[in-house]
Each structure stands twice: as structure tokens, then as C-alpha cells.
C-alpha positions in Angstrom: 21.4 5.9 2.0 22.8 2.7 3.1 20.9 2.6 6.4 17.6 3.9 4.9 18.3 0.9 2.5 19.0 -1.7 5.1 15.8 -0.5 6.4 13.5 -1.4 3.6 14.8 -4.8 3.0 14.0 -5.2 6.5 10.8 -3.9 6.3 10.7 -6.3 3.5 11.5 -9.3 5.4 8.8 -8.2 8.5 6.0 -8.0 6.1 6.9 -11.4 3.7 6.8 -13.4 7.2 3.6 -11.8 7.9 2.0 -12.8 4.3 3.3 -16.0 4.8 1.6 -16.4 7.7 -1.4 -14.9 7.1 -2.6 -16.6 3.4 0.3 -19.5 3.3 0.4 -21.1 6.9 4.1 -20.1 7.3 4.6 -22.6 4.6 7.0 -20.8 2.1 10.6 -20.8 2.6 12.4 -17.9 3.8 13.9 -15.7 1.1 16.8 -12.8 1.4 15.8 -9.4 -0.2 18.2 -7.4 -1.8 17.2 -3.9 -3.5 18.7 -3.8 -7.1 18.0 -1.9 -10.5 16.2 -4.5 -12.4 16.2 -5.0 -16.5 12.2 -6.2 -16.2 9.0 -4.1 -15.8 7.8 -5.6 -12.7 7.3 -4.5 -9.0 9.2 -7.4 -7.5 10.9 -10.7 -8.9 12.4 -13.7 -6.9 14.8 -16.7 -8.3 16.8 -19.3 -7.2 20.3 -18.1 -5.7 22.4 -21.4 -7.3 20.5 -24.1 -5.8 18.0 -25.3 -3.6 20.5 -25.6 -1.4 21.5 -21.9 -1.4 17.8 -20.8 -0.7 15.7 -18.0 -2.8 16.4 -14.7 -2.7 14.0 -11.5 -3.1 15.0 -8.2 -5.4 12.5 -5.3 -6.0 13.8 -2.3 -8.0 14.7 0.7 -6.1 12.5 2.9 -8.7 9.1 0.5 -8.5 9.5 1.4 -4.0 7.6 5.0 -5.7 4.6 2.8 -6.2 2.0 2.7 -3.4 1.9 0.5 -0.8 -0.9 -1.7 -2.2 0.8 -2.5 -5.1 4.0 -2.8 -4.1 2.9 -5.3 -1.5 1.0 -7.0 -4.3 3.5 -7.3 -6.3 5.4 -9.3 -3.4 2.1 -11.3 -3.5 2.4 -12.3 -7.2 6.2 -13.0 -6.8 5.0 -15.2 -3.2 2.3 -16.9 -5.8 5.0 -18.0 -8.2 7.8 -19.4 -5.1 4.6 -21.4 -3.6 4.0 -23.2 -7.3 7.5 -23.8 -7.5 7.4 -25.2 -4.0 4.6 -27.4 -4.7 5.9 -28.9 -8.5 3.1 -26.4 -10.5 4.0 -25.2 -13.4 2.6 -21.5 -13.6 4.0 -20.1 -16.9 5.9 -20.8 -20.1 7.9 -19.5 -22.9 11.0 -17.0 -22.9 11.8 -16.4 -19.0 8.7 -17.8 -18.3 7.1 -14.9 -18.9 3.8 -16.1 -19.8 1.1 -17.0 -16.5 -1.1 -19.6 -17.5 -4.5 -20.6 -15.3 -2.8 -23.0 -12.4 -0.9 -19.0 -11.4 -4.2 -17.2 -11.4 -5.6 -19.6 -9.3 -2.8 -20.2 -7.0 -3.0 -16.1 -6.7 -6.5 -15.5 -6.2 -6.7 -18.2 -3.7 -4.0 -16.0 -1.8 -5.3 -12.0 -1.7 -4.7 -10.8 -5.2 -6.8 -10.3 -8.1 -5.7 -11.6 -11.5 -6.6 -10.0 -14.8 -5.4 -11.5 -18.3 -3.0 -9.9 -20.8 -2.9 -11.2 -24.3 0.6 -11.2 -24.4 1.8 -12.4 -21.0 -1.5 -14.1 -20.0 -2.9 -14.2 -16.3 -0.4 -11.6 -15.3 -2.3 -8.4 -14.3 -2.1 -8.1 -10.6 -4.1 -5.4 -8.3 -4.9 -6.0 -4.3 -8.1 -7.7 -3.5 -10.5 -5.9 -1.2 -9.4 -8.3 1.3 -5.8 -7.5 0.9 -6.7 -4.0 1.0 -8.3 -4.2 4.8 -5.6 -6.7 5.7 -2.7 -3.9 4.5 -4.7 -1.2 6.6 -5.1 -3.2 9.5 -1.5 -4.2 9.6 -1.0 -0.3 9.4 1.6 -0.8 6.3 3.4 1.9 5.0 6.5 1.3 2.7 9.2 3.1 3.2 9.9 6.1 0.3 13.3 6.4 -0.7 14.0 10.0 -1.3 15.5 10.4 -4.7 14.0 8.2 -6.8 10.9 9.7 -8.1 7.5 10.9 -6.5 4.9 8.0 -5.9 3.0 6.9 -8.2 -1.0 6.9 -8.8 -2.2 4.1 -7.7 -3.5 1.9 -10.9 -6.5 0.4 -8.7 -10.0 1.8 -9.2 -10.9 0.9 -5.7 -12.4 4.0 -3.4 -12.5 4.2 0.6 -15.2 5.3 2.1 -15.3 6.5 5.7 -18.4 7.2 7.9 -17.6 10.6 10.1 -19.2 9.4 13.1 -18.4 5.8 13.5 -15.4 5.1 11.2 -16.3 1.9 9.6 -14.9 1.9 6.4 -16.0 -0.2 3.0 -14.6 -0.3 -0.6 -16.0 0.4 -3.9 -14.6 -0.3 -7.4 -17.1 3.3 -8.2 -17.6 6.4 -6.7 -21.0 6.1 -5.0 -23.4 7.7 -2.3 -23.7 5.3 0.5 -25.2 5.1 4.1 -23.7 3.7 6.9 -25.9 1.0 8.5 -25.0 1.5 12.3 -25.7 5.5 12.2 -27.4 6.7 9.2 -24.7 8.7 8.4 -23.8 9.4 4.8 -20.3 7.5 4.4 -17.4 9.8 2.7 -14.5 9.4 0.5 -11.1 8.3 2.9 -8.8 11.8 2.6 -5.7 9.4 2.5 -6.4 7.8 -1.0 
């Protein structure tokens, strides 16, 4: 278990560089991972290790890795969101363990591949994958790693439906099921088998 462990948190690290790259500039600070059983109802969570001196580090609960890969690497989005307002002096939430997202987090967010939707309790907290996000996560050819034991995956909570044309394989998204034609062939677009 320990090597398939060591695995994901690598995987972990490989795909926070390429986020970083990709929608901060490689401007974010590296962060260690570490796989834990968390108390909080999240996908992922970061916080300060000591000091600034010590550096962040990056913990995602074992049981959450059953989510799909889009929102697990959403959730890493979110948390990325919140370490890049920290790094620039915004405050992005409030109240007890700053659980509450205010405006300046939905923005920061949206600006960087996720979607933000409000709660009335924890305000712009809500987090799903852009369409953007989704293309980049199939171009990169992301798949997180399953850790056998700890539950079967879980539906994805996105609405979002692939759609495939059988003769030239370009692909588009829709938040509904719909009948659609691809443009380069005439051929009646179908739903992706892998979602």
C-alpha cells in the first residue's frame, strides 16, 4: 500500500507543476503532498507547515481519491485558488476556519479553470471543472490513480456530456443531452462511452 501511496502523491506533485504552469505562470510555490484522513468535507485542503519559512504543504483524503478525475483535480484547483490569494495578500474568506469564500475567491478561481457556484452557508464555494479544464484534463491524458480499498468511484456531480463524432473524433461538451452534427463530416456526433 505504501508504494501505491508514494505513487499518488507523486502523481500529485506531476500534475500541481503542470496547473501551475499552465493557468499560474509557474508562479505558486512548491507544496509537499501528503495523503491523510481529513476531519473536513472537501476534496483537497493546503495550510501553512509552521511558517513561511517551512513552505506549504498539500493533504487530500485518501477516501475523496474515489472521486473522478475531474473533480478531484478541481478540487486541487480550488485549494491552488486559495495558496495564490494568500500569495498575493487577498483575502478570500472569513469566519470560523475561514470557511466562508467571498467574491475576490470566485474570481481569483474562475480566472484560473474552475467554475464557482454560491452556497448560502459557505458562500462562493461550489467548485465543478470548466469546459476548459475538462479538454485540458483530457489532453493531458489524466487519470488519478484508484486506491483499491477505499470505496468504488463516485458519480461524477458535473452535468457536463461528451460528445464524440464516429468518423472524425472531434469532441464538444454540453451541460444537456442534445442531438448534434459535426461540422467537418455531417455526421451525427454521439455520447463519449467513457463518461
Amino acid at each position: 500500500m505504501n508504494i501505491v501511496i508514494s505513487n499518488l502523491v507523486l502523481q500529485f506533485e506531476q500534475i500541481y507543476m503542470v496547473l501551475n504552469e499552465h493557468y499560474y505562470q509557474s508562479k505558486l510555490p512548491s507544496v509537499k503532498f501528503f495523503v491523510a484522513k481529513l476531519n473536513r468535507n472537501k476534496y483537497n485542503y493546503f495550510s501553512l507547515s509552521g511558517n513561511n519559512l517551512m513552505g506549504y504543504k498539500m493533504s487530500t483524503d485518501m477516501i475523496k481519491i474515489s472521486d473522478t478525475t475531474p473533480n478531484i483535480i478541481a478540487g486541487l484547483l480550488h485549494e491552488m485558488a486559495h495558496l495564490y490569494d494568500l500569495e498575493n495578500g487577498i483575502k478570500d474568506s472569513s469566519g470560523t476556519n475561514n470557511a466562508y469564500h467571498n467574491k475576490r475567491f470566485k474570481e481569483t478561481a474562475e480566472s484560473h479553470g474552475l467554475v464557482i457556484e454560491h452556497s448560502t452557508r459557505y458562500g462562493w464555494i461550489i467548485t465543478r471543472p470548466s469546459l476548459e479544464l475538462l479538454d485540458f484534463i483530457d489532453l493531458q491524458g489524466w487519470q488519478i490513480i484508484q486506491i483499491q480499498g477505499y470505496g468504488k468511484p463516485l458519480k461524477a456531480s458535473t452535468h457536463i456530456r461528451k460528445y464524440i463524432c464516429p468518423c472524425c473524433k472531434n469532441s464538444v461538451r454540453a451541460s444537456k443531452a442534445v442531438n448534434i452534427l459535426c461540422g467537418d463530416c455531417m455526421k451525427k456526433m454521439e455520447p463519449d462511452p467513457k463518461e
